[in-house]
C-alpha positions, 0 to 999 in steps of 0.5 A: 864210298858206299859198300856193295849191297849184300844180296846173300845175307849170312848169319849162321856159324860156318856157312859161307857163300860166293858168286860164280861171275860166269853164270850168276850163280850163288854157291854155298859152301860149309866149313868144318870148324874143326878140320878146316875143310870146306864142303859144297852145301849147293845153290838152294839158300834155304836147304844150305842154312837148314843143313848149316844148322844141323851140322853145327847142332850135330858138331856142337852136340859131339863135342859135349859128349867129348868133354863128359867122356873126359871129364867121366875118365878123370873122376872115374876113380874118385870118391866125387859128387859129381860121378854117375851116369848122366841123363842123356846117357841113361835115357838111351839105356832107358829106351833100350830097355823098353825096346825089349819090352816091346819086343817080349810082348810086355808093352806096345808100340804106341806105348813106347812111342810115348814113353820116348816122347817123354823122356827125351824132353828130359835128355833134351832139357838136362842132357848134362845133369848126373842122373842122382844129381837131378831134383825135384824143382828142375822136373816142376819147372819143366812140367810148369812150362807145359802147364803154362802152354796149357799142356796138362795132359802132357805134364801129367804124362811126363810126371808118369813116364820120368817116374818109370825113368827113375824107377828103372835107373834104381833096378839098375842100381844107377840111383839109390833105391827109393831115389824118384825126384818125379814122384815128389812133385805135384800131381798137374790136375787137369780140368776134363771138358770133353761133354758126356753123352746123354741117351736122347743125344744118343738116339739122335745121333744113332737115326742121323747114323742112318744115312751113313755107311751101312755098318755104323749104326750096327757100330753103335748099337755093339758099342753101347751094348757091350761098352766096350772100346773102338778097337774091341769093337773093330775086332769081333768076329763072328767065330767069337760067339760060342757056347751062347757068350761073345768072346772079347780079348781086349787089347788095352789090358788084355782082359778076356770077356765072355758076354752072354748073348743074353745080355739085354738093354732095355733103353734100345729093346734088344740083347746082345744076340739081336745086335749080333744078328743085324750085323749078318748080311749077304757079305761074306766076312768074318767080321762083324763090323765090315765094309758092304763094298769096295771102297779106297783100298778096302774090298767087300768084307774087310775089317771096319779101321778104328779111325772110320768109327771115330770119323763117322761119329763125329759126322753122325753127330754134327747132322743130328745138329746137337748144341753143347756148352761151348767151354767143353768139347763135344762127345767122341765115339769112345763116350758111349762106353761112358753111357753104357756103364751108367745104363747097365749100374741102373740095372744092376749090372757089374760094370766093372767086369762089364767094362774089364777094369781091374779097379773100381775107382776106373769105373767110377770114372765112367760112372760120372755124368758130368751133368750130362744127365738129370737127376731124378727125385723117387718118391 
């Protein structure tokens, strides 16, 4: 005789489901495999395997930091190899620490976000492994599986941010001093495909600008005379201006600029100051860049948001119909600040105060053109 056909299929540890005859109802229970006890997961098969598989990832995650705590108290005073503190521990002082940090003001939100992105791969990937214990070719193998997705970007931030990890592990005397496994690797060399923008491509996409949002052109023109950052440029007001200089704080390095109304491009014929004056109108804001109207939640006057400037660009951009080379990806707003330092060096002008880079070898990094330009014999 044949078995009843399974309607309810269960394939994950622990979870169990029964029908309710009486109303044709399916129940899923959960049962503890430690204390024995069954709990109601509900009538949603979905909802009960997913939280089915958090609760035995949870248990199962539990029960290892048991047994390390075991094992920690058992060599806690032997003369063994194996004693030390392990990754996953350490990761969680790790993003402690940096929680002050951001709490002092020493780093940012954003920055932290991304350091813990990066070393919770690392707890997730070697939770169990002492942290003096760790090597080199575990970290390389780790940054080749990103290499291989073509993640180059990513590997080269895990490199920098374990290198920090290591770094903080020895200040707290967890590892010997000079003990950096991160370091030892291989630096991923990642190929740059975003395109550079050219000044022809510029002036297209600056008239194609014209039938957007009133403040975009006035956007470019402060990005490319000044060479600054998006938020840099979201940020000026009008109170920055005394004493005949823009005044800049810049939010990346904390650099404080003074650019003299003064300063002149003579690709687009107009200084600092002419730019500064196209941006007053009959709004009433203390920001240079500002919305003209209401729009969304934002009212007459209020602050441009830097996410709007990269969106019109690439809007402005797609309607001036400029073709770029299709292995490389198009010019974002942020290129401008590119083609202001190749502007400016061709007159003579410090780029790298301009720019607020405390390194030479930063601004040279702008200074290429990636072919984006011609190069001109002088006779």
């Amino acid at each position: 005789m044949a078995a009843r056909p399974r309607t309810h299929k269960v394939n994950i540890p622990n979870l169990y489901c029964k029908l309710d005859r009486r109303t044709s109802k399916v129940y899923w229970q959960y049962r503890h495999p430690i204390t024995g006890k069954f709990i109601g997961f509900g009538t949603d098969g979905d909802t009960a395997r997913e939280a089915a598989m958090a609760a035995n990832a949870m248990i199962t995650e539990q029960q290892s930091k048991q047994i390390n705590f075991l094992i920690d108290m058992t060599v806690k005073n032997a003369t063994n190899k194996d004693a030390g503190i392990r990754v996953s521990d350490w990761v969680e002082k790790y993003l402690a620490l940096q929680s002050e940090r951001v709490e002092h003001g020493e780093i940012k939100k954003s920055t932290f976000r991304v350091k813990k992105i990066c070393v919770l791969v690392l707890s997730k990937k070697l939770p169990n492994v002492r942290l003096k214990n760790v090597d080199t070719k575990s970290l390389a193998a780790i940054m080749d599986e990103y290499k291989a997705e073509g993640k180059t970007r990513t590997a080269q931030m895990l490199r920098s941010h374990w290198s920090d990890l290591f770094k903080e592990a020895q200040h707290s005397g967890e590892v010997e001093p000079g003990f950096n496994p991160a370091m030892a690797t291989r630096m991923p060399r990642s190929k740059v495909t975003r395109a550079r923008l050219s000044l022809l491509e510029w002036k297209e996409v600056y008239k194609a600008a014209g039938s957007l949002q009133p403040y975009f052109q006035n956007a470019m023109l402060l990005a490319l005379i000044t060479g600054q950052r998006r938020g840099d440029i979201c940020n000026m007001k009008f109170s920055d201006v005394w004493d005949g200089h823009l005044h800049i704080t810049q939010q990346k390095t904390g650099s404080r600029l003074a650019l003299p109304l003064t300063l002149f491009l003579p690709e687009i014929n107009m200084s600092l100051g002419d730019v500064i004056k196209r941006c007053r109108d009959q709004v009433l804001s203390k920001y240079l860049l500002h919305h003209n109207r209401g729009q969304g939640s934002a009212t007459a006057g209020d602050r441009i948001e830097d996410k709007s400037l990269s969106r019109s660009f690439k809007e402005a951009r797609d309607l001036a119909g400029i073709k770029f080379d299709k292995d490389s990806t198009p010019p974002s707003f942020h290129e401008q600040r590119s083609l202001a330092e190749r502007l400016y060096s061709a007159h003579g002008v410090d780029t790298q105060t301009l720019l607020g880079h405390k390194s030479a070898s930063m601004t040279e990094k702008y200074h290429d053109d990636r072919g984006a330009d011609w190069i001109t014999l002088a006779v």
